[in-house]
N, CA, C and O atoms as a GROMACS GRO file, in nm:
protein
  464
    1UNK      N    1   0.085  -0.118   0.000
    1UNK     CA    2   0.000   0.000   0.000
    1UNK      C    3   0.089   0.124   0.000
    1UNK      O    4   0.182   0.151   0.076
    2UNK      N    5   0.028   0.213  -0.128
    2UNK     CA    6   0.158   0.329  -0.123
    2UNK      C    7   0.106   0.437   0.027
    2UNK      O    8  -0.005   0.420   0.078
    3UNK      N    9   0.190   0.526   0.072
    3UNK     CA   10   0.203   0.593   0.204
    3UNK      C   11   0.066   0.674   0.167
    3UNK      O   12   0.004   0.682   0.273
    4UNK      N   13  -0.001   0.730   0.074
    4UNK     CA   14  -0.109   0.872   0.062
    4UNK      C   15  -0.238   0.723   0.100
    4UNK      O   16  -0.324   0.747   0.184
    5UNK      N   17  -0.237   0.611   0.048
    5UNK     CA   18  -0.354   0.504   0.047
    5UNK      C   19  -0.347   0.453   0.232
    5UNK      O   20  -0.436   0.406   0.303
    6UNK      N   21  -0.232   0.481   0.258
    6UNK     CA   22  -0.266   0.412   0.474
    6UNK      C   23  -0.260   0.523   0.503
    6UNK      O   24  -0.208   0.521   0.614
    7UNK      N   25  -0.286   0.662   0.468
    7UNK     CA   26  -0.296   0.767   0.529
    7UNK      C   27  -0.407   0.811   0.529
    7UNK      O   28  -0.439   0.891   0.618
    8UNK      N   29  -0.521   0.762   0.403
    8UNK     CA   30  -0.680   0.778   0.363
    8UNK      C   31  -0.719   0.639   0.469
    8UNK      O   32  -0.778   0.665   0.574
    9UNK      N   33  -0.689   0.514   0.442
    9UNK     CA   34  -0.762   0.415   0.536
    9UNK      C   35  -0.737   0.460   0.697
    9UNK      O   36  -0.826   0.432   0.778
   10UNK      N   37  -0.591   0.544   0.752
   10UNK     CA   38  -0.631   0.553   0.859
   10UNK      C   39  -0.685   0.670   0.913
   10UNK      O   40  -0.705   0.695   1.032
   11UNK      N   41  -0.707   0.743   0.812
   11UNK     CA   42  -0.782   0.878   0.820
   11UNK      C   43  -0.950   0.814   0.849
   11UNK      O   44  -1.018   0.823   0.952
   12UNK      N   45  -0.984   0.744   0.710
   12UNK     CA   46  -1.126   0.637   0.755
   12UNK      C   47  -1.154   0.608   0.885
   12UNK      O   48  -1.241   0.658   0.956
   13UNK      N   49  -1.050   0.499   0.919
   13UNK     CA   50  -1.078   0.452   1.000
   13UNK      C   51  -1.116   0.569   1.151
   13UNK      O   52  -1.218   0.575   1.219
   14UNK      N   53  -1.021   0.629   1.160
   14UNK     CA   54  -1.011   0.757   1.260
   14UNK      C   55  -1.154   0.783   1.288
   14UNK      O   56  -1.203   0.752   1.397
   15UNK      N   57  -1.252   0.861   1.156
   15UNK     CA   58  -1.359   0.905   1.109
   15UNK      C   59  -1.449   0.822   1.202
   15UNK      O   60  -1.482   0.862   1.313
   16UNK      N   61  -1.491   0.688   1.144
   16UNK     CA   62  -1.551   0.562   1.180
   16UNK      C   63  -1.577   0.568   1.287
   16UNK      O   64  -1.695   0.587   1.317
   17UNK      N   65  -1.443   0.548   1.422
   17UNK     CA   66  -1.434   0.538   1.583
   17UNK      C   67  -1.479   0.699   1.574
   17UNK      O   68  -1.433   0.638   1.478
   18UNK      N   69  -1.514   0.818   1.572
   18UNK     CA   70  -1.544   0.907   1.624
   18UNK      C   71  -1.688   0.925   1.592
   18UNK      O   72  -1.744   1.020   1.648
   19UNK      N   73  -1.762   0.841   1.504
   19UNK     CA   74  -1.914   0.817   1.497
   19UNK      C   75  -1.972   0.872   1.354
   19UNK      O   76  -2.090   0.890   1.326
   20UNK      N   77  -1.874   0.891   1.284
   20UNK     CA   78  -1.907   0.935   1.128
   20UNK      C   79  -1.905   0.837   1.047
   20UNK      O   80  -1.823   0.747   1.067
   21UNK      N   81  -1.994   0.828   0.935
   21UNK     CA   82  -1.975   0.685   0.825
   21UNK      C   83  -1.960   0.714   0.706
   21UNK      O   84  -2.035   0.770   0.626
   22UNK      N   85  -1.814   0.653   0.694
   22UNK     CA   86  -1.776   0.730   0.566
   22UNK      C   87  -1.850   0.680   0.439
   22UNK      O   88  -1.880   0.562   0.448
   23UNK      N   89  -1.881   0.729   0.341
   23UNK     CA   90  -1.944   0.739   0.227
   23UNK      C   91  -1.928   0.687   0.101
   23UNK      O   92  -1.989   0.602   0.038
   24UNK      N   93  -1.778   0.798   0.066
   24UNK     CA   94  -1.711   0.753  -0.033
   24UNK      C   95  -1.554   0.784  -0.004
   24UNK      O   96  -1.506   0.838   0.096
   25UNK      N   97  -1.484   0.732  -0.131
   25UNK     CA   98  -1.338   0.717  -0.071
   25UNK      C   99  -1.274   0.782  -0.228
   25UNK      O  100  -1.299   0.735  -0.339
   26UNK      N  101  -1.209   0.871  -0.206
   26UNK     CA  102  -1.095   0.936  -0.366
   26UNK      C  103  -1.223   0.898  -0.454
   26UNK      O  104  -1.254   0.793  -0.511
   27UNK      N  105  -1.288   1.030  -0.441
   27UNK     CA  106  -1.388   1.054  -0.585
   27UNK      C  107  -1.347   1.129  -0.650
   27UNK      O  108  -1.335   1.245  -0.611
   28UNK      N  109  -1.302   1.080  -0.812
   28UNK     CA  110  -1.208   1.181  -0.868
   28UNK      C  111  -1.310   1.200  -1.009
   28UNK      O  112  -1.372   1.120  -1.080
   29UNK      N  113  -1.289   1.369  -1.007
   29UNK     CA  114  -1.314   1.427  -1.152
   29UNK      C  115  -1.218   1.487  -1.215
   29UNK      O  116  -1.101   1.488  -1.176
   30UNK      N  117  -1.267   1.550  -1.336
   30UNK     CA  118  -1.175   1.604  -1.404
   30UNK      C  119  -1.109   1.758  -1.342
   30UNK      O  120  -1.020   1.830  -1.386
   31UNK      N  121  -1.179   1.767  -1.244
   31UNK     CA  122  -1.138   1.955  -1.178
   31UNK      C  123  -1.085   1.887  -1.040
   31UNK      O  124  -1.016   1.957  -0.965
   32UNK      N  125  -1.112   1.777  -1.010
   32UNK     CA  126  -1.017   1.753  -0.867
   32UNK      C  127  -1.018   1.619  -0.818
   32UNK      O  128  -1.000   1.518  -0.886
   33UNK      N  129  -1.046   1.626  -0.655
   33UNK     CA  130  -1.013   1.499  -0.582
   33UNK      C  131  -1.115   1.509  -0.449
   33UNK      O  132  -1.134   1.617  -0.393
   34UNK      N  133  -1.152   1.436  -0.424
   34UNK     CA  134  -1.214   1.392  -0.234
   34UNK      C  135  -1.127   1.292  -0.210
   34UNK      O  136  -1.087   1.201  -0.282
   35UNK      N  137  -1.098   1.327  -0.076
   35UNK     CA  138  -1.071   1.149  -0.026
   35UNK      C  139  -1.154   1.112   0.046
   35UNK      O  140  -1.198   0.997   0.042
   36UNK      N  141  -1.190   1.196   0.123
   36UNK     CA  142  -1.336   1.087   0.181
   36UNK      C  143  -1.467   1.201   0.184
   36UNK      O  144  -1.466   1.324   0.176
   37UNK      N  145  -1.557   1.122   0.196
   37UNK     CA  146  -1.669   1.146   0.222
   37UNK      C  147  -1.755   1.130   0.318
   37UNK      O  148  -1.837   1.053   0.269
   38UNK      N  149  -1.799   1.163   0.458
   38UNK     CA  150  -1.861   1.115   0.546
   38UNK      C  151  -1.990   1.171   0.620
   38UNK      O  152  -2.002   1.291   0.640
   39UNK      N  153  -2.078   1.089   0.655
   39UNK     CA  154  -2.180   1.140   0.702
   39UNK      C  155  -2.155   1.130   0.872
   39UNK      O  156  -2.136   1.026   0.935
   40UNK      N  157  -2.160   1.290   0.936
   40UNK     CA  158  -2.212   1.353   1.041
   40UNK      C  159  -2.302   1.433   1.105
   40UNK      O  160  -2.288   1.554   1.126
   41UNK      N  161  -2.451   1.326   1.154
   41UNK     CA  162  -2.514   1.353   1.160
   41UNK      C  163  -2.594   1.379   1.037
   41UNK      O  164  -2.573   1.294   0.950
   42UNK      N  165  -2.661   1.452   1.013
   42UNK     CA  166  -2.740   1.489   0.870
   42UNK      C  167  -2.592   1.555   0.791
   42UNK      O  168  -2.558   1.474   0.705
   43UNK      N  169  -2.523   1.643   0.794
   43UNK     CA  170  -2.407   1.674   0.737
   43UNK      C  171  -2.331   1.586   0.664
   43UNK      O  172  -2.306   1.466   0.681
   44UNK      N  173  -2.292   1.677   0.567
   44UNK     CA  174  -2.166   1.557   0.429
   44UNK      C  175  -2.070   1.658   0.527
   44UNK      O  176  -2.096   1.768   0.577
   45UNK      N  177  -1.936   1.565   0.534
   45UNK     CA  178  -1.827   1.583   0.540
   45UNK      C  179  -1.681   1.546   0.457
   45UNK      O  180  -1.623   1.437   0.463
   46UNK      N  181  -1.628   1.695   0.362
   46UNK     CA  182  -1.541   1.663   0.259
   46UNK      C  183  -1.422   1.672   0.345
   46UNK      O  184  -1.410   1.775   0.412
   47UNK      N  185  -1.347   1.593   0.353
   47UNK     CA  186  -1.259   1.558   0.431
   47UNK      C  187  -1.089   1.523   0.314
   47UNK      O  188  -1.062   1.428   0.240
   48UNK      N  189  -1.032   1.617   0.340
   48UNK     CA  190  -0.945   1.611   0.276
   48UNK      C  191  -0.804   1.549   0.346
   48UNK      O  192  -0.764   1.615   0.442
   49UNK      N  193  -0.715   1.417   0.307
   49UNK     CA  194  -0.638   1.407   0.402
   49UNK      C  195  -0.506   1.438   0.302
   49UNK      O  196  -0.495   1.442   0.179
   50UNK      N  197  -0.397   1.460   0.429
   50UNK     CA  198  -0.258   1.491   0.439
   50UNK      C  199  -0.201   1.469   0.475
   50UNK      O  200  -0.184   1.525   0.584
   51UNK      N  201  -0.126   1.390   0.444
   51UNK     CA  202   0.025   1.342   0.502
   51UNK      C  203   0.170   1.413   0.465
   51UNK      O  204   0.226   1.426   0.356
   52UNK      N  205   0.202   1.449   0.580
   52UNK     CA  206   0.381   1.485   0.578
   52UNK      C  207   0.470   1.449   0.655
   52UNK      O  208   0.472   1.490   0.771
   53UNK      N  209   0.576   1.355   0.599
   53UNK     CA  210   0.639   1.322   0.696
   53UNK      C  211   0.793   1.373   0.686
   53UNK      O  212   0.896   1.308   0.703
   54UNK      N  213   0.772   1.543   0.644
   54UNK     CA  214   0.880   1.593   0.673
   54UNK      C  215   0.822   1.697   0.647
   54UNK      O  216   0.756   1.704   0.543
   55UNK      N  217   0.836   1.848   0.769
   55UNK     CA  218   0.771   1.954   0.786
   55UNK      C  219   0.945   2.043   0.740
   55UNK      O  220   1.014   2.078   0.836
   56UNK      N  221   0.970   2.056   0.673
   56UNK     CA  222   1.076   2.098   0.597
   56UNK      C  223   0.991   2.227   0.480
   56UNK      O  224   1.051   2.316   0.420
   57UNK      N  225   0.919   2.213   0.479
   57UNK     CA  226   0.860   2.270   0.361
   57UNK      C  227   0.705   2.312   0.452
   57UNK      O  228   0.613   2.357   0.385
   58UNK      N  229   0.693   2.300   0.551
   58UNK     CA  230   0.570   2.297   0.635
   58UNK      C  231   0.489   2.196   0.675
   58UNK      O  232   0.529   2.096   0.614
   59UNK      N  233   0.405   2.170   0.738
   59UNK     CA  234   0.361   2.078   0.823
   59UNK      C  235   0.221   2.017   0.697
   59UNK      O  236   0.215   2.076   0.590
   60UNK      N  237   0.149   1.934   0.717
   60UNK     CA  238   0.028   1.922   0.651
   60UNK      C  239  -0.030   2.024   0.644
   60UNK      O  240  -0.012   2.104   0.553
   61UNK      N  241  -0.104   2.038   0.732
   61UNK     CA  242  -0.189   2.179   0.721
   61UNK      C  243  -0.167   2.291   0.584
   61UNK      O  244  -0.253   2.358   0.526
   62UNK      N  245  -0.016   2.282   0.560
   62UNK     CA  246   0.068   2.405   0.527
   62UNK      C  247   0.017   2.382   0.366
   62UNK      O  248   0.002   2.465   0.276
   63UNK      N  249  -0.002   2.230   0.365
   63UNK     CA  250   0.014   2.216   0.203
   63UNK      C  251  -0.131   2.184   0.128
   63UNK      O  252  -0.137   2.119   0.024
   64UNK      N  253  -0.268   2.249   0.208
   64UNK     CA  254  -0.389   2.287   0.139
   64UNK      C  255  -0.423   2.434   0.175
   64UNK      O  256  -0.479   2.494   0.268
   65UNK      N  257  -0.346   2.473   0.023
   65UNK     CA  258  -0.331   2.595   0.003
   65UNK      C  259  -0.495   2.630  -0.091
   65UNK      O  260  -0.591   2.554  -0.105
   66UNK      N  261  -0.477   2.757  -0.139
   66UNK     CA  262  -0.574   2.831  -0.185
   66UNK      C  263  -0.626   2.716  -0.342
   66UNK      O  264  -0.726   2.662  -0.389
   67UNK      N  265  -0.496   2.730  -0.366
   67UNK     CA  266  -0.558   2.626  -0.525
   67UNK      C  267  -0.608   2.478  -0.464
   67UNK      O  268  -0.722   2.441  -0.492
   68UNK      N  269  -0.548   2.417  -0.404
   68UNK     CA  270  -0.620   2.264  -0.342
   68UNK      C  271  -0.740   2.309  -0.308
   68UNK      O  272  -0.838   2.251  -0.355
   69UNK      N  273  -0.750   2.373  -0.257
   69UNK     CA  274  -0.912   2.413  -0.196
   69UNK      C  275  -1.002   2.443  -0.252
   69UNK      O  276  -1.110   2.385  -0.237
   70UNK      N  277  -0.982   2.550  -0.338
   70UNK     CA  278  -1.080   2.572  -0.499
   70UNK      C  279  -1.076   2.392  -0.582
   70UNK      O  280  -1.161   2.346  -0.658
   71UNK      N  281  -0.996   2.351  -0.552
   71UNK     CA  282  -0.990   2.210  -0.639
   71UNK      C  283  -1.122   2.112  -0.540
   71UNK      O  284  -1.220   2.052  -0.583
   72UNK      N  285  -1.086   2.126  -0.436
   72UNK     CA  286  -1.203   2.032  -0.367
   72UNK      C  287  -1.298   2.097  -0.350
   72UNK      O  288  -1.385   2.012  -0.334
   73UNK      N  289  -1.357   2.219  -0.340
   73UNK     CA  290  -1.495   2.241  -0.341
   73UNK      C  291  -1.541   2.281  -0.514
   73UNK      O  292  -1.653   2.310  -0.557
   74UNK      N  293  -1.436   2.272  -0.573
   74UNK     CA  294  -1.478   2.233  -0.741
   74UNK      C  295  -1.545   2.059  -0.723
   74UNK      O  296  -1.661   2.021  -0.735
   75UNK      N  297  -1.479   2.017  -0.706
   75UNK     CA  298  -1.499   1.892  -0.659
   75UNK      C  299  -1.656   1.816  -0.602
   75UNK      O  300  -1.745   1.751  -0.656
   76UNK      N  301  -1.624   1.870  -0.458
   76UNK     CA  302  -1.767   1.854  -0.415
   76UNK      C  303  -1.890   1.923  -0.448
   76UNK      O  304  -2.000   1.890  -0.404
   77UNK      N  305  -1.864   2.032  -0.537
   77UNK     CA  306  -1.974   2.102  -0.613
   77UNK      C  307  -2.048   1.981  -0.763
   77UNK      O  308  -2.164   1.966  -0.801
   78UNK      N  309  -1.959   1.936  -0.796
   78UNK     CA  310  -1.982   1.836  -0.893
   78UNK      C  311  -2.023   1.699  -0.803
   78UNK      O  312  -2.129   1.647  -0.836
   79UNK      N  313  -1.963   1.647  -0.713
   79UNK     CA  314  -2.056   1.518  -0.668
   79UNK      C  315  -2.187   1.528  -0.656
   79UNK      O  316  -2.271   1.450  -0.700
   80UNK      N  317  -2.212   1.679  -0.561
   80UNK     CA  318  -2.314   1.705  -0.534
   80UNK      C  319  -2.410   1.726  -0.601
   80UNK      O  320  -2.530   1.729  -0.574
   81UNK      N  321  -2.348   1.742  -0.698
   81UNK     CA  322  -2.452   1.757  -0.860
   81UNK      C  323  -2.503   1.638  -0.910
   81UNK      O  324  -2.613   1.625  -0.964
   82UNK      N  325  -2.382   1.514  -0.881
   82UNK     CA  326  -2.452   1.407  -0.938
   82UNK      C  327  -2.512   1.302  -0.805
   82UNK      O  328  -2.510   1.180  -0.798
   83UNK      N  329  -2.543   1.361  -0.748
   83UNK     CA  330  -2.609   1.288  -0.613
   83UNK      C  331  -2.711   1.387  -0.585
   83UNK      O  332  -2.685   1.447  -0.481
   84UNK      N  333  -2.821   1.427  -0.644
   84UNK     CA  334  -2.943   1.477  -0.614
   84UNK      C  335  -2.994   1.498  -0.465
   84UNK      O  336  -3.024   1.589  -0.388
   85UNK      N  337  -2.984   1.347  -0.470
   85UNK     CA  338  -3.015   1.311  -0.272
   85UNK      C  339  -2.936   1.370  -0.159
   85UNK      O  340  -2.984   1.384  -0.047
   86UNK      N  341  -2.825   1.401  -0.188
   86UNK     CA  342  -2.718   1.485  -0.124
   86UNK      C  343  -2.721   1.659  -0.133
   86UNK      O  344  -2.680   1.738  -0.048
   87UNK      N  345  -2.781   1.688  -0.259
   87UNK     CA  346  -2.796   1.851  -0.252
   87UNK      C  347  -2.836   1.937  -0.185
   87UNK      O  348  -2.803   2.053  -0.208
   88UNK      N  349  -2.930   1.898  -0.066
   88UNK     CA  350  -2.976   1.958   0.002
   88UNK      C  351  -2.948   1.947   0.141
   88UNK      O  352  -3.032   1.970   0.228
   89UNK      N  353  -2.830   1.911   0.160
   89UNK     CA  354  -2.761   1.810   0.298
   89UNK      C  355  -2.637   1.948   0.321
   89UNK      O  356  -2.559   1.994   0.238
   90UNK      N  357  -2.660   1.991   0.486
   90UNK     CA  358  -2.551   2.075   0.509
   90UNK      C  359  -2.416   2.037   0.457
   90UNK      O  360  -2.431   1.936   0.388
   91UNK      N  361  -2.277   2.076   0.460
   91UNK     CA  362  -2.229   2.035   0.404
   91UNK      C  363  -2.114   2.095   0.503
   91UNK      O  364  -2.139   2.190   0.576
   92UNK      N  365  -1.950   2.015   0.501
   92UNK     CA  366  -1.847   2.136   0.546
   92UNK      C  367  -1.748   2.044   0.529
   92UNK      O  368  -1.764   1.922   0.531
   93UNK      N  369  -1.599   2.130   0.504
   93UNK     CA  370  -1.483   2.054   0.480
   93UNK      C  371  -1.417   2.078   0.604
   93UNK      O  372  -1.406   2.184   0.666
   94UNK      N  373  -1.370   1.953   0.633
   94UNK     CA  374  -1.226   1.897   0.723
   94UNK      C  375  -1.156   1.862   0.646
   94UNK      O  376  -1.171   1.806   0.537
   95UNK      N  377  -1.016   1.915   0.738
   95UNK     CA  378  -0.864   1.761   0.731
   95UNK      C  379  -0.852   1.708   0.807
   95UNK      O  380  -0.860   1.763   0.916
   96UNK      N  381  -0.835   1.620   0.801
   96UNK     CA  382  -0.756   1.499   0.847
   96UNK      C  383  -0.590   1.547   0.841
   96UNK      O  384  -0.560   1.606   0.737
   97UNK      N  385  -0.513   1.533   0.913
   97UNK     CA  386  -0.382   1.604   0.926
   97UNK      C  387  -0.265   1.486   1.018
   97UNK      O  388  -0.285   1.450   1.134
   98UNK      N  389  -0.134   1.441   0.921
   98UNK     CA  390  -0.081   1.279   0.946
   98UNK      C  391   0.074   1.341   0.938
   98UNK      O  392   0.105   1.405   0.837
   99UNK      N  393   0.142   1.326   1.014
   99UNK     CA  394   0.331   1.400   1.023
   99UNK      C  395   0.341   1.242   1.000
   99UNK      O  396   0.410   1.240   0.898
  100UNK      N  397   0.330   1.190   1.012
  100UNK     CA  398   0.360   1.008   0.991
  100UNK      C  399   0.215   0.941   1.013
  100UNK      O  400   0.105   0.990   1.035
  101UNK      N  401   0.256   0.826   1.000
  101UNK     CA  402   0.162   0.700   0.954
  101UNK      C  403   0.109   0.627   1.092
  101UNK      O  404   0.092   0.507   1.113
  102UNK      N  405   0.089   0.737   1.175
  102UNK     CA  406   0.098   0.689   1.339
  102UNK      C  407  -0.078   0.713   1.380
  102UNK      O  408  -0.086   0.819   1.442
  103UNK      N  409  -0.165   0.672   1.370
  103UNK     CA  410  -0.288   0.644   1.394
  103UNK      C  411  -0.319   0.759   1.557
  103UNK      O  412  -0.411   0.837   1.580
  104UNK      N  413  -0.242   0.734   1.609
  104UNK     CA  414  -0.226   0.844   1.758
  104UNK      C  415  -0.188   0.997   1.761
  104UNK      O  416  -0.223   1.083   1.842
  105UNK      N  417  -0.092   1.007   1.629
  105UNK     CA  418  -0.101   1.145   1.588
  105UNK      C  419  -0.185   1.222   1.485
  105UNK      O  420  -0.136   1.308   1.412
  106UNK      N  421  -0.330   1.183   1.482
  106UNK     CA  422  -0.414   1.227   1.347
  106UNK      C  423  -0.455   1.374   1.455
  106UNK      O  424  -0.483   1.383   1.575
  107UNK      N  425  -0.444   1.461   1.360
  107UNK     CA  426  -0.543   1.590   1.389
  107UNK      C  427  -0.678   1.621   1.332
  107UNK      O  428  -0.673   1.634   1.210
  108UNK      N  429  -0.763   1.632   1.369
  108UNK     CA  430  -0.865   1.692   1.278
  108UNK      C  431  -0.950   1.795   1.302
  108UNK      O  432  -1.025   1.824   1.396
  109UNK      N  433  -0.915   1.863   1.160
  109UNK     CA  434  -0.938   2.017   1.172
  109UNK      C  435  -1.085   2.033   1.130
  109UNK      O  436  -1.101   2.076   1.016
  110UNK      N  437  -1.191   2.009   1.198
  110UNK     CA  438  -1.311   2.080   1.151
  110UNK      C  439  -1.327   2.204   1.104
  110UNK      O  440  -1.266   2.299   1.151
  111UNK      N  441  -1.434   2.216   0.977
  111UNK     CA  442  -1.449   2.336   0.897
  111UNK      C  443  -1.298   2.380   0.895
  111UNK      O  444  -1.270   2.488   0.947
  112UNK      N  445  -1.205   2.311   0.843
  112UNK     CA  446  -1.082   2.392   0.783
  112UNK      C  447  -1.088   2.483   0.689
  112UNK      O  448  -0.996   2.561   0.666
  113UNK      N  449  -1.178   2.481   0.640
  113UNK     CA  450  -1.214   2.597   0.546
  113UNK      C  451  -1.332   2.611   0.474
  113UNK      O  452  -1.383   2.501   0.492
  114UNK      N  453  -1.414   2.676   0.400
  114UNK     CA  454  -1.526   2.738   0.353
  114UNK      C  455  -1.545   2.707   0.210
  114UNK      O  456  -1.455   2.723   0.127
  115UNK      N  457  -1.648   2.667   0.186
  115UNK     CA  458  -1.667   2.656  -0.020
  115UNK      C  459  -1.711   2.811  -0.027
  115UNK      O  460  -1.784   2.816  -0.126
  116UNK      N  461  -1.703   2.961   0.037
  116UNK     CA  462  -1.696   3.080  -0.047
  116UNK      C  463  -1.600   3.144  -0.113
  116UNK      O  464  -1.626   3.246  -0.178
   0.00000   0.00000   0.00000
C-alpha cells in the first residue's frame, strides 16, 4: 500500500471510531479529488487528508493551500450535482492532518475551510 492510500484508510478509519460513516473514498473528476466522504449527523463531510512526513517545507496543514481548496470544493460542487439526494444536505470541509503513519497522531481540523 503506497504511504497517501494508509494515510486515507487511517484517516477512515479515525472518522468511523469518532461516529461518522464514511461514504465515499478518492472521488475523482476532471477539476479535482475527495478522499473521503462522510456522514455527520445529517451533514456531508469533505474531508481532505494529508500526510507529511517531513515539515521541511511545512507541516500538513501548510500544504492545502488556496488552489487545493478551490480544487475540492470544485470537486464537491460536482458530486453534489450528481447525487441529487445529497444537494440539500448541510455540508463542510475537514482535514484529516498525518506527520507520519501513526494512527495516535491524526489531527482533525473541523471546517478547515469554507466553499466561499
Amino acid at each position: 500500500m503506497k504511504p497517501g492510500e494508509a494515510a486515507e484508510a487511517l484517516a477512515a478509519d479515525f472518522l468511523a471510531r469518532q461516529g461518522l460513516r464514511v461514504l465515499v473514498r478518492n472521488w475523482r473528476c476532471r477539476g479535482g479529488e475527495i478522499d473521503l466522504v462522510a456522514q455527520d449527523g445529517a451533514t456531508l463531510v469533505f474531508a481532505e487528508v494529508r500526510l507529511r512526513r517531513n515539515s521541511r517545507f511545512g507541516g500538513a496543514a501548510a500544504s492545502i493551500d488556496a488552489r487545493k481548496r478551490a480544487r475540492i470544493v470544485l470537486a464537491a460542487r460536482l458530486l453534489l450535482a450528481s447525487r441529487p439526494s445529497w444537494a440539500s444536505r448541510p455540508c463542510r470541509f475537514d482535514a484529516i492532518l498525518l506527520d507520519g503513519l501513526d494512527a495516535a497522531r491524526i489531527e482533525w481540523v473541523k471546517h478547515a475551510f469554507d466553499a466561499g
